[in-house]
PyMOL Python script that loads the backbone (N, CA, C, O; Angstrom):
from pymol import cmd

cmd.read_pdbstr("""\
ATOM      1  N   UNK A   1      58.376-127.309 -84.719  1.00  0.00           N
ATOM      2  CA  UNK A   1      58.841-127.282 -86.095  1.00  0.00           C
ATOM      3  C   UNK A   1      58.983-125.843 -86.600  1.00  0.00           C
ATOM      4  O   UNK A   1      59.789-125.325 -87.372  1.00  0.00           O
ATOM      5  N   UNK A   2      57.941-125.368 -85.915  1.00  0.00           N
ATOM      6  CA  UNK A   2      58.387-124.037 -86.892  1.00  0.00           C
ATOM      7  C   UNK A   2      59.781-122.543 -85.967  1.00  0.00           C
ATOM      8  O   UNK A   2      60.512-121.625 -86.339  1.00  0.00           O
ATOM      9  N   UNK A   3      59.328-123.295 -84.560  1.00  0.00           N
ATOM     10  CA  UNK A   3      60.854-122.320 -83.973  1.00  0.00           C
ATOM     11  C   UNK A   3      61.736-123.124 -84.784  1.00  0.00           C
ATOM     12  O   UNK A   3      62.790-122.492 -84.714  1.00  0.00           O
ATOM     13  N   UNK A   4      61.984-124.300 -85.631  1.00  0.00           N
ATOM     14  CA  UNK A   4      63.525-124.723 -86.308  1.00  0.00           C
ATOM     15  C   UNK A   4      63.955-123.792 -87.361  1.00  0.00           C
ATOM     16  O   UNK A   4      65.029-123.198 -87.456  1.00  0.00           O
ATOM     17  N   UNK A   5      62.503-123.756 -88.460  1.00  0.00           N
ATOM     18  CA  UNK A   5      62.465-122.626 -89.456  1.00  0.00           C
ATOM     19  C   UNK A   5      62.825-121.697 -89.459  1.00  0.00           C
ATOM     20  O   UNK A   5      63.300-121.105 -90.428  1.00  0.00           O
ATOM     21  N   UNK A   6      62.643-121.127 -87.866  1.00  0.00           N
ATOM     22  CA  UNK A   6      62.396-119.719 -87.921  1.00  0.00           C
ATOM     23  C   UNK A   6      64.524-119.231 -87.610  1.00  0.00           C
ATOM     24  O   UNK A   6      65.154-118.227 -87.941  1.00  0.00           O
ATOM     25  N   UNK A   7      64.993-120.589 -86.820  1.00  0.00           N
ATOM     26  CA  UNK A   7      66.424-120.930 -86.526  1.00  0.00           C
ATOM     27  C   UNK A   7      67.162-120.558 -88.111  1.00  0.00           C
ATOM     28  O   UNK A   7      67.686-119.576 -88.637  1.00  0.00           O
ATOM     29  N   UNK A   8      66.894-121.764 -88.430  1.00  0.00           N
ATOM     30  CA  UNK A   8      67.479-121.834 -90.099  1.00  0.00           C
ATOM     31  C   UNK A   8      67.600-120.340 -90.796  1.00  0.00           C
ATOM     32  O   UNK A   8      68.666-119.795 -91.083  1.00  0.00           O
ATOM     33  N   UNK A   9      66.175-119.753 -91.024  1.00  0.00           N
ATOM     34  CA  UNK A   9      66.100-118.633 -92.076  1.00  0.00           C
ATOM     35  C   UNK A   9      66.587-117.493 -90.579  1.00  0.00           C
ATOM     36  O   UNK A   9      65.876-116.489 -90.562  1.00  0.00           O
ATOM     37  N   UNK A  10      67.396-117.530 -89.687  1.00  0.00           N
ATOM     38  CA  UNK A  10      68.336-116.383 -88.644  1.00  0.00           C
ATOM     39  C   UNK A  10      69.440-116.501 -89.268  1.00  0.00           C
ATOM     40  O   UNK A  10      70.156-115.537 -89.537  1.00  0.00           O
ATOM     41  N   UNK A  11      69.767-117.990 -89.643  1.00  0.00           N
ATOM     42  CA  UNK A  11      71.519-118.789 -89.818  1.00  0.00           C
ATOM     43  C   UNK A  11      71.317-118.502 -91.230  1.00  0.00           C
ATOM     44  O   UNK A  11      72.428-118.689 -91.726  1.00  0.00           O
ATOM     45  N   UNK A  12      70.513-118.151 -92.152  1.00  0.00           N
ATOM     46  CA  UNK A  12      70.612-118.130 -93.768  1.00  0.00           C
ATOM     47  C   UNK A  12      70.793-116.356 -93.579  1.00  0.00           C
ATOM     48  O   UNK A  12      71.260-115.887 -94.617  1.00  0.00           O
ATOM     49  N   UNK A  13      70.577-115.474 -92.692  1.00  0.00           N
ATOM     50  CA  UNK A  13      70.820-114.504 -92.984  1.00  0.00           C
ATOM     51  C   UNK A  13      69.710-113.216 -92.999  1.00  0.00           C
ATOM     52  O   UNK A  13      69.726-112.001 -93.194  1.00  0.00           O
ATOM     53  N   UNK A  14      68.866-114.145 -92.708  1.00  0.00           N
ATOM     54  CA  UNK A  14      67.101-112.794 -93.043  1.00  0.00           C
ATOM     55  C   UNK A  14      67.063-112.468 -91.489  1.00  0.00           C
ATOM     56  O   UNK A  14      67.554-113.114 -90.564  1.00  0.00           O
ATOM     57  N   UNK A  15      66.247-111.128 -91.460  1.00  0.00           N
ATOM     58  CA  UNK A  15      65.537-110.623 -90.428  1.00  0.00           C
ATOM     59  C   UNK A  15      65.218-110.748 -89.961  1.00  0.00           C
ATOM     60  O   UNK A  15      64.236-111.056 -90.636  1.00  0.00           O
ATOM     61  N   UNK A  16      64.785-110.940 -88.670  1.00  0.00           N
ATOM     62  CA  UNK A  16      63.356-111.830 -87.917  1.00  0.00           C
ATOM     63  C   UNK A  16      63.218-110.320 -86.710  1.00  0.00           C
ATOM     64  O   UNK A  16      64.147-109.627 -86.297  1.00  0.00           O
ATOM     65  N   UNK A  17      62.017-110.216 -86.458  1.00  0.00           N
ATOM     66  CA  UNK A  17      61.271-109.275 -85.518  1.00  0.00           C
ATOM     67  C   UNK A  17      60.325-109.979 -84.884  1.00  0.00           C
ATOM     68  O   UNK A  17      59.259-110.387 -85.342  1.00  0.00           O
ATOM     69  N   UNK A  18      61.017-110.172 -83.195  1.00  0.00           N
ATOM     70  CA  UNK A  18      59.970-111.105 -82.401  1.00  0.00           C
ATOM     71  C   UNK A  18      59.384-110.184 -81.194  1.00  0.00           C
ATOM     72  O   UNK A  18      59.934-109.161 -80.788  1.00  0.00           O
ATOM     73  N   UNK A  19      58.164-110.732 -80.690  1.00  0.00           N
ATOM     74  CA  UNK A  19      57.570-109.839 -79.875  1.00  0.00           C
ATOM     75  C   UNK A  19      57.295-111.093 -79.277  1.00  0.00           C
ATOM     76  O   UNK A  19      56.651-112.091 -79.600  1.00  0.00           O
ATOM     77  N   UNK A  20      58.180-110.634 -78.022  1.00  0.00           N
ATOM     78  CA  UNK A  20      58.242-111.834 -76.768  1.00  0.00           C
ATOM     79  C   UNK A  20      56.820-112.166 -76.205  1.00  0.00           C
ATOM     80  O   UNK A  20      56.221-113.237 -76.104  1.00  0.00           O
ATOM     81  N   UNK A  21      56.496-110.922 -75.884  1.00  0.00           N
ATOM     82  CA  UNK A  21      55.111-110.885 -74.877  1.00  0.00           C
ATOM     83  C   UNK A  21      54.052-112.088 -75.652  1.00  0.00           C
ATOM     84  O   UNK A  21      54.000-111.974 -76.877  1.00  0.00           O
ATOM     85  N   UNK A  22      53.414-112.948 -75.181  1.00  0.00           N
ATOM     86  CA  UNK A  22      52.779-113.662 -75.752  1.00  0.00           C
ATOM     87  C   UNK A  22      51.142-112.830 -76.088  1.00  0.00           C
ATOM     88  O   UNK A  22      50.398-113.278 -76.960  1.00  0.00           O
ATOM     89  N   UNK A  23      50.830-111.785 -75.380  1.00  0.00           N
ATOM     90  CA  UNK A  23      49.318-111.358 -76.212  1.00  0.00           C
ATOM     91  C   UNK A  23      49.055-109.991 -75.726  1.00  0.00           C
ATOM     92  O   UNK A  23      49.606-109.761 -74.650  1.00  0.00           O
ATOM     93  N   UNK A  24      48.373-109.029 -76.214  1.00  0.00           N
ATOM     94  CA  UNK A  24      47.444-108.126 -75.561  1.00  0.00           C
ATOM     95  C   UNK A  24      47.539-108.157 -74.917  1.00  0.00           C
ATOM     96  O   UNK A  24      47.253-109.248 -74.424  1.00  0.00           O
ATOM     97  N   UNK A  25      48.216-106.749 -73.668  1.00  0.00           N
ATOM     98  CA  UNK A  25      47.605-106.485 -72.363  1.00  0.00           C
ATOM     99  C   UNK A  25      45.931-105.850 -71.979  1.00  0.00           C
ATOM    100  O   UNK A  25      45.570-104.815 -72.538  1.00  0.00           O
ATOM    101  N   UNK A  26      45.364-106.284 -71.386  1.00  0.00           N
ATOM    102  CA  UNK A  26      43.905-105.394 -71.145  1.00  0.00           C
ATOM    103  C   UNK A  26      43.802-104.648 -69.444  1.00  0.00           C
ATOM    104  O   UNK A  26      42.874-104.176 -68.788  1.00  0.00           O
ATOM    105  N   UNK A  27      44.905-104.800 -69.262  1.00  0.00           N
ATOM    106  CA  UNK A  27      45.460-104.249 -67.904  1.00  0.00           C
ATOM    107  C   UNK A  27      46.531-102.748 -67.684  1.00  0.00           C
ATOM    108  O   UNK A  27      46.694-101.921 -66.787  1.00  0.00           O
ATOM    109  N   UNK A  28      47.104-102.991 -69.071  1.00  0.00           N
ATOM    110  CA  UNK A  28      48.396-102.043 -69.155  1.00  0.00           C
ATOM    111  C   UNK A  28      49.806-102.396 -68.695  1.00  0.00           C
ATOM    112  O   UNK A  28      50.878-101.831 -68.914  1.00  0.00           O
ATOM    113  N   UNK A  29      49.427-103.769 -67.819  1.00  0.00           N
ATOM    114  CA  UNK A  29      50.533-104.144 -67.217  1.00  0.00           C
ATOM    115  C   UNK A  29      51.568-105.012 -68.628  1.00  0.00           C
ATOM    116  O   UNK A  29      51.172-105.023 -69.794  1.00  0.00           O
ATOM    117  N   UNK A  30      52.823-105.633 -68.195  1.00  0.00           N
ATOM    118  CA  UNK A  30      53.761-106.465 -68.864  1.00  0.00           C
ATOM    119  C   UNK A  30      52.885-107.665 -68.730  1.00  0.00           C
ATOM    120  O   UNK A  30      52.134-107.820 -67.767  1.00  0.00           O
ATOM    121  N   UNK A  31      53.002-108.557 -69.771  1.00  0.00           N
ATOM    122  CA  UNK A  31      52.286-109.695 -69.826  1.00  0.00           C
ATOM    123  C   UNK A  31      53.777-110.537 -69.526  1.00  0.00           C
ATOM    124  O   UNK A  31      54.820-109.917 -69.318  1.00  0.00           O
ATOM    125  N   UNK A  32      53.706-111.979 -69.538  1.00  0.00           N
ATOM    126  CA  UNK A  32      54.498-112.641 -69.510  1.00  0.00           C
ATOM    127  C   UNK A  32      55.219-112.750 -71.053  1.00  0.00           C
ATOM    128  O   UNK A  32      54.696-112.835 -72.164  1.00  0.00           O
ATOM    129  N   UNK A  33      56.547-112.713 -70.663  1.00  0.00           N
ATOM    130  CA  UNK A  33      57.651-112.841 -71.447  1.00  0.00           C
ATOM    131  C   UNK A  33      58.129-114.870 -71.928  1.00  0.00           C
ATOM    132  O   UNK A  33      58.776-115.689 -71.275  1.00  0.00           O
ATOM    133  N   UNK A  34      57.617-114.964 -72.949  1.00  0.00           N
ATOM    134  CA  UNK A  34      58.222-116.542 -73.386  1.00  0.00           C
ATOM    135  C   UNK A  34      59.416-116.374 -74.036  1.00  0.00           C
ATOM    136  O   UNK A  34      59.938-115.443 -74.648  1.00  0.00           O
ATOM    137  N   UNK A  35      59.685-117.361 -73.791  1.00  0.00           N
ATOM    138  CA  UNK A  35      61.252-117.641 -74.026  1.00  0.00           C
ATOM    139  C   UNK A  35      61.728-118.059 -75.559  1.00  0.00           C
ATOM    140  O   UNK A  35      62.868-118.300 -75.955  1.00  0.00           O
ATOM    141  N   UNK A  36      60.787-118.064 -76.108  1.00  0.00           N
ATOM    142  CA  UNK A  36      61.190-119.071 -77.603  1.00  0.00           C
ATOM    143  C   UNK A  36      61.779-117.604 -78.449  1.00  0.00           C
ATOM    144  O   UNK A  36      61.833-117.823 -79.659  1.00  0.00           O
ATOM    145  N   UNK A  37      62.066-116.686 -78.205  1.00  0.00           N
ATOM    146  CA  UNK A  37      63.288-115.607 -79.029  1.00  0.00           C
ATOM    147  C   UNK A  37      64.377-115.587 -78.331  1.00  0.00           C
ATOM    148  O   UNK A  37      65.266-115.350 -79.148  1.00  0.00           O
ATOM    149  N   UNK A  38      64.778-115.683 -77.423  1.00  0.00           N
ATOM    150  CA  UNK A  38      65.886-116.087 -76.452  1.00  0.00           C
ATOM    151  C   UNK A  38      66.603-117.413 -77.109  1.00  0.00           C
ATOM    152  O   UNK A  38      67.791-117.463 -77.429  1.00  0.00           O
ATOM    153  N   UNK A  39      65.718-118.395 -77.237  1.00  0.00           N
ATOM    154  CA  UNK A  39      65.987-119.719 -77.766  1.00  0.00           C
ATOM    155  C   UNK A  39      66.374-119.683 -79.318  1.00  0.00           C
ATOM    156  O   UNK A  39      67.272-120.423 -79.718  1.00  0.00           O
ATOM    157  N   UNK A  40      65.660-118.775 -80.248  1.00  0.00           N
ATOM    158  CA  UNK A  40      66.178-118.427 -81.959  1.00  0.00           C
ATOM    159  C   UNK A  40      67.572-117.746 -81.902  1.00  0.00           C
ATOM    160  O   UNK A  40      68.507-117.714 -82.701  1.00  0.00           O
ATOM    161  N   UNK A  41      67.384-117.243 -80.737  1.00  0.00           N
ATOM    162  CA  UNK A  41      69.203-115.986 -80.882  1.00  0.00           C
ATOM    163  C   UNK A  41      69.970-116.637 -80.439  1.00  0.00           C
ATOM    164  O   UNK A  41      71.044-116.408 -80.995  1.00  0.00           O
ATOM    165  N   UNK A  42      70.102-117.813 -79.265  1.00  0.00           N
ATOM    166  CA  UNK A  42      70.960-118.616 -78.938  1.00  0.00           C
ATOM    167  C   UNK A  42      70.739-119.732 -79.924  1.00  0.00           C
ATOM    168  O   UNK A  42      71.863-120.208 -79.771  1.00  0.00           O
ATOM    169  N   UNK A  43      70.206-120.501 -80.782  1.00  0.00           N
ATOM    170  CA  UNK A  43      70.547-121.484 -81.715  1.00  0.00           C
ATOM    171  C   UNK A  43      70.816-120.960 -82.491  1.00  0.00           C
ATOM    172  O   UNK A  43      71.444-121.794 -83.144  1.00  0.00           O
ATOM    173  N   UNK A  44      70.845-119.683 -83.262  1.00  0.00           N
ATOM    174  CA  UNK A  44      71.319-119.102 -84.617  1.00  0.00           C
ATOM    175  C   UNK A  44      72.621-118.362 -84.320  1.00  0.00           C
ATOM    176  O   UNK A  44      73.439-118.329 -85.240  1.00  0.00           O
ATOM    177  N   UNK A  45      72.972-117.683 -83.013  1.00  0.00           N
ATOM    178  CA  UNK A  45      73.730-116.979 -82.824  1.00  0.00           C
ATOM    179  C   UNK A  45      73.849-115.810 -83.561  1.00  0.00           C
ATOM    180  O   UNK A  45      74.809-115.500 -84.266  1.00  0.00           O
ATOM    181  N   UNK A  46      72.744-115.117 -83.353  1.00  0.00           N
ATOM    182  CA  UNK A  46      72.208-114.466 -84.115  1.00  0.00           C
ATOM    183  C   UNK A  46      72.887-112.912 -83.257  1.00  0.00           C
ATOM    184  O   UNK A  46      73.541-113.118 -82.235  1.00  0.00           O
ATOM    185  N   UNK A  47      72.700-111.489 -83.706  1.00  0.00           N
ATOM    186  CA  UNK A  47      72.819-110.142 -83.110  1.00  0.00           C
ATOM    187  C   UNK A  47      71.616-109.965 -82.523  1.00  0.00           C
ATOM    188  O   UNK A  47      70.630-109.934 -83.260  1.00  0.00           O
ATOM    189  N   UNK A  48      71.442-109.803 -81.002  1.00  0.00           N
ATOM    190  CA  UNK A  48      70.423-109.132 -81.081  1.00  0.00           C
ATOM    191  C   UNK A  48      70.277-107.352 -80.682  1.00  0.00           C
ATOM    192  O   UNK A  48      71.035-106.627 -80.039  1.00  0.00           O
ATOM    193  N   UNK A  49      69.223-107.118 -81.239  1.00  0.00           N
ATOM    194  CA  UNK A  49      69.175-105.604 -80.966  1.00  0.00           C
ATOM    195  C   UNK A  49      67.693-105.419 -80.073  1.00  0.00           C
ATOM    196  O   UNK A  49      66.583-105.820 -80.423  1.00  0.00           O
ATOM    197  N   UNK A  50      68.041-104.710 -78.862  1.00  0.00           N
ATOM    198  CA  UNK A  50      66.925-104.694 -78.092  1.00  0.00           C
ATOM    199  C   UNK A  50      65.756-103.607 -78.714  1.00  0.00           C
ATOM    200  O   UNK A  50      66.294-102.912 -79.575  1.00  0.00           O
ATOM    201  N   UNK A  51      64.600-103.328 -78.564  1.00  0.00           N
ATOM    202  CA  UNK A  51      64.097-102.433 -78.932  1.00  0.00           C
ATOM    203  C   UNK A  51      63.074-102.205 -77.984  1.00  0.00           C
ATOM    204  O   UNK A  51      62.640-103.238 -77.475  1.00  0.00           O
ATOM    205  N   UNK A  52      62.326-100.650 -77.424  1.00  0.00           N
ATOM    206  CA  UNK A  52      61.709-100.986 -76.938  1.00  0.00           C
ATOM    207  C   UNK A  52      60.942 -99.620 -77.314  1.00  0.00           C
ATOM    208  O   UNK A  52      61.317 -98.449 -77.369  1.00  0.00           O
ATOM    209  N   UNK A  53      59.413-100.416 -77.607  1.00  0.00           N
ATOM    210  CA  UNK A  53      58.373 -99.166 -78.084  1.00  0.00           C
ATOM    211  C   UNK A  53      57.895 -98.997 -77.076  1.00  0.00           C
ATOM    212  O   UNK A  53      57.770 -99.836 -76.184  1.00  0.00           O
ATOM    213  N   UNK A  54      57.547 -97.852 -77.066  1.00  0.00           N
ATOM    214  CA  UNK A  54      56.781 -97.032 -76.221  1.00  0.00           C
ATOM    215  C   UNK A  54      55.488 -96.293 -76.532  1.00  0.00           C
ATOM    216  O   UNK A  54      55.464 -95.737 -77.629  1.00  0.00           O
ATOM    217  N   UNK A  55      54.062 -96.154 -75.517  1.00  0.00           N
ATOM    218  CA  UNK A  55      52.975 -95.518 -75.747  1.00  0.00           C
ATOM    219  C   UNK A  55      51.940 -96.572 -76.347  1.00  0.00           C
ATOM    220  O   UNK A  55      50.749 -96.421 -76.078  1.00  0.00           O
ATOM    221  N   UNK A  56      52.266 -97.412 -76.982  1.00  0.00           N
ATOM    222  CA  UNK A  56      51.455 -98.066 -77.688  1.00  0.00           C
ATOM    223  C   UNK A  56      49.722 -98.017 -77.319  1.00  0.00           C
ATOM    224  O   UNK A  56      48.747 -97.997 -78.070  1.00  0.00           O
ATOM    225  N   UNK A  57      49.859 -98.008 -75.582  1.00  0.00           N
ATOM    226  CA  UNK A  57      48.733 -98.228 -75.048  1.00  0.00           C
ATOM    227  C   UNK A  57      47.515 -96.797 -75.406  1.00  0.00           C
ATOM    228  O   UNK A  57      46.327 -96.680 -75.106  1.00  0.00           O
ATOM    229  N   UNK A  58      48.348 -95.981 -76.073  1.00  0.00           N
ATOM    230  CA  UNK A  58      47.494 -94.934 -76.481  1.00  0.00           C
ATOM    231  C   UNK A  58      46.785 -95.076 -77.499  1.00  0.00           C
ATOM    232  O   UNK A  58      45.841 -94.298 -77.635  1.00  0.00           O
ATOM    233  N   UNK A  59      47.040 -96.148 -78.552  1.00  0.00           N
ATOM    234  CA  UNK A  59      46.944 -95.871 -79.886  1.00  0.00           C
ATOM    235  C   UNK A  59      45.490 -96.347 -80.476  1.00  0.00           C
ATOM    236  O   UNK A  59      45.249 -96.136 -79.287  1.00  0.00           O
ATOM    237  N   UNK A  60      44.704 -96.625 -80.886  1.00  0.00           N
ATOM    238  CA  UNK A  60      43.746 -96.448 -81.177  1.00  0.00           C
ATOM    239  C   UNK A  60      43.362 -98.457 -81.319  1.00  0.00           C
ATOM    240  O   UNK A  60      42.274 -99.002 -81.129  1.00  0.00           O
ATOM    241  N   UNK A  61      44.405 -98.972 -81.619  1.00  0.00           N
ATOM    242  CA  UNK A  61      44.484-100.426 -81.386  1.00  0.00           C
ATOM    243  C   UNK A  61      44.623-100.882 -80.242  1.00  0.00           C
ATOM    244  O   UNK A  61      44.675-102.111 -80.263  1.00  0.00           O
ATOM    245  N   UNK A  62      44.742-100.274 -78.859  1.00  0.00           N
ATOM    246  CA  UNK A  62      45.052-100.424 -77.806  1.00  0.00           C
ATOM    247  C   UNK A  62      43.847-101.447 -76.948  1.00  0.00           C
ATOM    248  O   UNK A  62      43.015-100.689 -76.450  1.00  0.00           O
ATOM    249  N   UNK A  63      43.544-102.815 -76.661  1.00  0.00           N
ATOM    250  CA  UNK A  63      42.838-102.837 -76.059  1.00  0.00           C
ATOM    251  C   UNK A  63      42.095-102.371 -74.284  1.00  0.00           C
ATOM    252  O   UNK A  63      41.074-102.849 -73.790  1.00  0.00           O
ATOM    253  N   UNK A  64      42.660-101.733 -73.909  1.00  0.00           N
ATOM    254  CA  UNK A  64      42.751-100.817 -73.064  1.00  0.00           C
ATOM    255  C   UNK A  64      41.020 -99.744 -72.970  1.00  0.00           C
ATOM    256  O   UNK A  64      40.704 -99.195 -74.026  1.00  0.00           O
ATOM    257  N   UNK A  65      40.220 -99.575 -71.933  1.00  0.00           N
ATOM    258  CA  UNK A  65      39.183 -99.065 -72.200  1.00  0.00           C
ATOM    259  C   UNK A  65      39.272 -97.675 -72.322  1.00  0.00           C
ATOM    260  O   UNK A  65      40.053 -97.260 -71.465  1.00  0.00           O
ATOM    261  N   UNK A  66      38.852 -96.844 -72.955  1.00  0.00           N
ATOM    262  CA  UNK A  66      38.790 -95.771 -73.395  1.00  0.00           C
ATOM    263  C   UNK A  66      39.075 -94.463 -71.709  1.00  0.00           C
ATOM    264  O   UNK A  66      39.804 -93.472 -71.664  1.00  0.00           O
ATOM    265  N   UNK A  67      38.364 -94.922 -70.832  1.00  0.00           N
ATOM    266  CA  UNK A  67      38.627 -94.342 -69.760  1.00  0.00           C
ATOM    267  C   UNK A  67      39.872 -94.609 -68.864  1.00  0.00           C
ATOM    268  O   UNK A  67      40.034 -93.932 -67.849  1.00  0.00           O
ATOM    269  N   UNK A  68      40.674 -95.494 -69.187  1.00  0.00           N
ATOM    270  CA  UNK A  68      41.739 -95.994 -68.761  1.00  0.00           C
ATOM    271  C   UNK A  68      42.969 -95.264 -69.111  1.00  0.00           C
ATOM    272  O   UNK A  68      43.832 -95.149 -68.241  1.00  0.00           O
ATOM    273  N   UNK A  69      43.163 -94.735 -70.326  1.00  0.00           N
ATOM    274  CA  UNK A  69      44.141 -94.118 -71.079  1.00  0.00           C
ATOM    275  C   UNK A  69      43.338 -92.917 -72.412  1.00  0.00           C
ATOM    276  O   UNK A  69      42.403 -93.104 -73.191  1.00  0.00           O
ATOM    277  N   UNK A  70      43.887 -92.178 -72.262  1.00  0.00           N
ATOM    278  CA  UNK A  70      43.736 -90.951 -73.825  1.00  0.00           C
ATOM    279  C   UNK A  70      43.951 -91.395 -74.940  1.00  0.00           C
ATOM    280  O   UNK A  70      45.178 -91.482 -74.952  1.00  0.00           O
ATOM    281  N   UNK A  71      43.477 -91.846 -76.193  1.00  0.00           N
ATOM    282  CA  UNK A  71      43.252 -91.998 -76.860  1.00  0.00           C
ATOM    283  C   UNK A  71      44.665 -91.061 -78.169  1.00  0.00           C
ATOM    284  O   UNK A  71      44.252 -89.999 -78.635  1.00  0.00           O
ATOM    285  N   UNK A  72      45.666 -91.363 -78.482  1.00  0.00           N
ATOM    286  CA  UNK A  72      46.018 -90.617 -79.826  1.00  0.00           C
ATOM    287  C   UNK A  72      47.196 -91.468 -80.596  1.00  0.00           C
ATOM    288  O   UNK A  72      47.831 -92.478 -80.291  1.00  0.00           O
ATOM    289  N   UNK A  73      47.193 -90.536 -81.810  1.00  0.00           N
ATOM    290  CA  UNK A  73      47.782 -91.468 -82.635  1.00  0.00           C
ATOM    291  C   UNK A  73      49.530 -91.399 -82.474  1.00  0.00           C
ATOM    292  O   UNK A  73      50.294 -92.342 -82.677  1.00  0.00           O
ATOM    293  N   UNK A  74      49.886 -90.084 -82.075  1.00  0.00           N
ATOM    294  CA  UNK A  74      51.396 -89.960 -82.314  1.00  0.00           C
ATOM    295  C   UNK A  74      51.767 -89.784 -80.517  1.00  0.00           C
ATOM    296  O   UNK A  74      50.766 -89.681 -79.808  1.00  0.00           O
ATOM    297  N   UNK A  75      53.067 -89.752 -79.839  1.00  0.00           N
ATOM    298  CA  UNK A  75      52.638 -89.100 -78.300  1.00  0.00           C
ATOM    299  C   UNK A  75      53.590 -87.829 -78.697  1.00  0.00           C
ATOM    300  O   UNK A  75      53.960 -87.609 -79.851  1.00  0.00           O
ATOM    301  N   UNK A  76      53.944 -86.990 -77.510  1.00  0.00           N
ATOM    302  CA  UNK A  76      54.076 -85.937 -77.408  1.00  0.00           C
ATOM    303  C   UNK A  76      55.267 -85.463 -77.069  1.00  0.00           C
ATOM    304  O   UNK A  76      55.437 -84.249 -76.947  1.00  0.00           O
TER     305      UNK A  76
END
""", "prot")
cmd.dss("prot")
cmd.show_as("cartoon", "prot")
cmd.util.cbc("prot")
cmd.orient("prot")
């Protein structure tokens, strides 16, 4: 029910910002990619625009252990 919602308010015209990955890496690696934003852009026929952040794993929200990666807020 709510991927329909999320269909509808693509086709009414609003924004939507999806983050495929389903959770937290604690590895650093790519987690698995679900399909249900693939599925909103093909039922809405929506634009999509790829985006892809980078560093995150540095950032102070990172679950990642402190010895694993450097620690900062901006990268370089």
């Amino acid at each position: 029910m709510a991927t329909r919602t999320l269909i509808r308010a693509v086709q009414d015209g609003n924004t939507l910002v999806i983050f495929p990955e389903g959770r937290i890496t604690v590895t650093g690696s790519l987690m698995k990619v679900y399909d249900g934003a693939g599925l909103i852009a093909d039922k809405s026929d929506a634009t999509v625009v790829p985006v892809r952040i980078d560093g995150l794993e540095q950032t102070p929200f990172s679950r990642l252990a402190k010895y694993q990666v450097k620690r900062r807020w901006f990268r370089r």
